[in-house]
C-alpha angles and dihedrals in degrees: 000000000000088000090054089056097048091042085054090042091054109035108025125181096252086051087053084051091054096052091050090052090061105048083043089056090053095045094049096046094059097055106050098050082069097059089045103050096093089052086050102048080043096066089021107053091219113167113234085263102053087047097063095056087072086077100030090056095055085045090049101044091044094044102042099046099036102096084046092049094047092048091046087065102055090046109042095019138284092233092055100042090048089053107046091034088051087048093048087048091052092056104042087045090057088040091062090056091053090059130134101162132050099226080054093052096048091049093057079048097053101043088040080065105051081048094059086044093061098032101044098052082051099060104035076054093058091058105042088040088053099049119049115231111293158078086316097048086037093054091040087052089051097059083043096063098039088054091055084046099049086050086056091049102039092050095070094058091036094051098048086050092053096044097058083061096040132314087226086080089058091069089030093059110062084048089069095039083047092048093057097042091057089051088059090033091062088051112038106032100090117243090221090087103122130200123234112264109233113180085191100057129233118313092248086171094054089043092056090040099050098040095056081049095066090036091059098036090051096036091057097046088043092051104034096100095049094043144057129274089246092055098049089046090058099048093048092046087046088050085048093050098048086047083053090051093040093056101044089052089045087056098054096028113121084213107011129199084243147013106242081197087065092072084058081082115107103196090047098056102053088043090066095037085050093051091054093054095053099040089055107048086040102055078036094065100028084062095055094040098059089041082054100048096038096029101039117018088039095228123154118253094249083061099045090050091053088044080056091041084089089072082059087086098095092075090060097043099032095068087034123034099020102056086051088049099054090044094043093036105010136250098281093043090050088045086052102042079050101051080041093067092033085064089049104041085051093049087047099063086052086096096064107143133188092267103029109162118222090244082067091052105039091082092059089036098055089030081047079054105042092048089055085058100051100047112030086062105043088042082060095055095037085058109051085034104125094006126153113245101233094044089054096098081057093056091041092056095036080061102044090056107045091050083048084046094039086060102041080058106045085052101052096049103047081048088057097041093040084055104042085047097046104084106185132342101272119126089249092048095048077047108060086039098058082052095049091051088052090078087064096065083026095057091038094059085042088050092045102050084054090055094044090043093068080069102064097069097055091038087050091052090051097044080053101051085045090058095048086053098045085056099048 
């Protein structure tokens, strides 16, 4: 009894609303800047080029300073990060409204992204630091993961509707959700939250490694289809030499960045690969989706973003079905059956032809959704699973960036392939492109449900030994 009053001291239901609202804001900011690009370029006379780093610089920012953001958390306190990086967001959000010019426009983005880095690791970390492991944390981790999902889905609706007033609102609106959001933040977020105690500082050599390591890593996957080989080379053996340099100061450091022992974590390694795997067929066929529907089917935004609606799903079935499921099936079953109708949403829409109907679609849209449902949450929980309290603002973090990084690669693949395979502009030709790019989304989601696969013995085994002791 006393446990239950301290878990719903420190961790109430309208906290648990604040920290939602955050990861709902994020979600939904980043969907709606897509829909609102060709307006954009439109007022601001941006190239092609120019436009796309709209997008890159958000990736960048959130992926290269994740891990720094997460650890940042753990070491100075989640509270405070979560308040001064929401407020940063705020500003820079609202900055990126104000914009006349693009270089303007891609540094609120960037910096927009470094404030949802740091802000988003901080809050994931106050809740798994509040609720011990189990069916609770688990369930509070669920509704977690189908906001940020819901923000992600609703965006796309939301962001074709405000673009037809003014994209300006696309970048004004999250300023008043995040507004509101800091004004319950302040009050319900406990000031008890206490930063770990290190006699040795911060590790300011690992943060600056690590973090040119994600920039250029990023940098390079983001780039590769509008640069040269050689270009691309150098960025990714520059990334490689700041990692180097990032392990060998973690090994001797008296109070390292990161733990090198926490990647001796099962569990925790297949969840990022498998975040990777997901972000990136997802934002891969979310991308060639959305250029079939506008570029070749001709349709609006606001209709392609209701066409899309149907992946929406997942906030329905992520607080509802999937809690049931890994209670009923276990984390790892749930995250396979997930990766499993991803595969075959994505294979499914391999048959899209000059005049689909929507009727056609709607089964890889809603098994897209479902899919969604079943994995983003259950990553979350395989990934913070066993975790020590005070390195939870790291996995956070770890997982936060290799879902960023999962989907700066997906897109940039499916961009490569969807160009190389694209002959000339006639309808046929965008056509077999955009199929050719589908077995980008379509291998990611395969590759992901082997990888996954290497978990359901050892789940089995544990589900096994539970049984023998509930029975006991």
């Amino acid at each position: 009894m006393k446990t239950d009053r301290t878990l719903n001291c420190k961790l109430s239901w309208g906290l648990l609303f604040v920290l939602c609202g955050a990861i709902f804001l994020e979600g939904i900011d980043v969907s709606m800047m897509g829909v609102a690009l060709p307006s954009i370029r439109a007022e601001l006379g941006m190239s092609t080029s120019a436009l796309s780093w709209v997008i890159s610089a958000y990736v960048l920012g959130y992926g290269g300073f994740m891990l720094l953001g997460g650890r940042a958390a753990d070491l100075l306190g989640r509270r405070r990060m979560f308040l001064i990086w929401l407020f940063v967001f705020l500003v820079f959000s609202g900055l990126g409204g104000f914009a006349t010019e693009g270089w303007i426009l891609i540094l609120a983005r960037f910096v927009t992204g470094v404030a949802a880095a740091f802000m988003t690791p901080a809050g994931l970390s106050i809740i798994t630091t509040s609720i011990p492991e189990g069916p609770k944390r688990n369930k509070a981790l669920l509704v977690y993961a189908g906001t940020a999902a819901a923000g992600f889905s609703l965006g796309l609706v939301t962001g074709g509707l405000l673009t037809t007033i003014n994209w300006r609102w696309v970048f004004f609106a999250p300023v008043i959700l995040a507004f509101i959001i800091l004004l319950a933040a302040i009050r319900l977020i406990p000031k008890s939250d206490r930063p770990a105690r290190s006699s040795h500082g911060f590790d300011l050599g690992g943060a600056i490694c690590i973090t040119g390591t994600m920039l250029l890593l990023v940098l390079a996957v983001v780039q590769a289809p509008d640069v040269g080989w050689g270009w691309t080379a150098g960025m990714l053996a520059g990334g490689l030499i700041f990692l180097f340099l990032f392990v060998m100061i973690e090994r001797h450091s008296a109070s390292p960045l990161m733990r090198l022992g926490i990647l001796r974590s099962a569990s925790l390694v297949r969840a990022n690969l498998g975040a990777m795997l997901f972000a990136g067929s997802f934002f891969a066929f979310q991308f060639i989706a959305v250029l079939y529907l506008q570029e070749l089917r001709g349709w609006s935004s606001f209709e392609t973003g209701l066409a899309l609606l149907a992946v929406g799903v997942d906030a329905v079935l992520a607080p509802t079905l999937t809690p049931w499921l890994v209670r009923r099936f276990g984390n790892v079953r749930v995250i396979f059956g997930g990766f499993c109708l991803a595969a075959i949403s994505y294979f499914l829409f391999l048959g899209i032809d000059l005049d689909w109907s929507y009727a056609a679609m709607f089964p890889t849209m809603i098994l897209t959704g479902t899919a969604f449902a079943l994995t983003y949450g259950p990553l979350t929980i395989a990934a913070t699973d066993g975790i020590a309290e005070e390195e939870q603002g790291l996995a956070s973090g770890l997982l936060s960036t290799s879902f960023q990084f999962g989907a700066a690669l997906g897109l940039s693949l499916v961009t490569a392939v969807n160009i190389a395979a694209t002959r000339d502009g006639s309808s046929q030709a965008m056509l077999d492109g955009f199929r050719t790019a589908l077995i980008v989304p379509v291998a990611a989601a395969v590759i992901g449900v082997i990888i996954i696969s290497f978990g359901l013995h050892k789940q089995s085994i544990h589900h096994e030994n539970q049984a023998v002791n509930d029975q006991i």
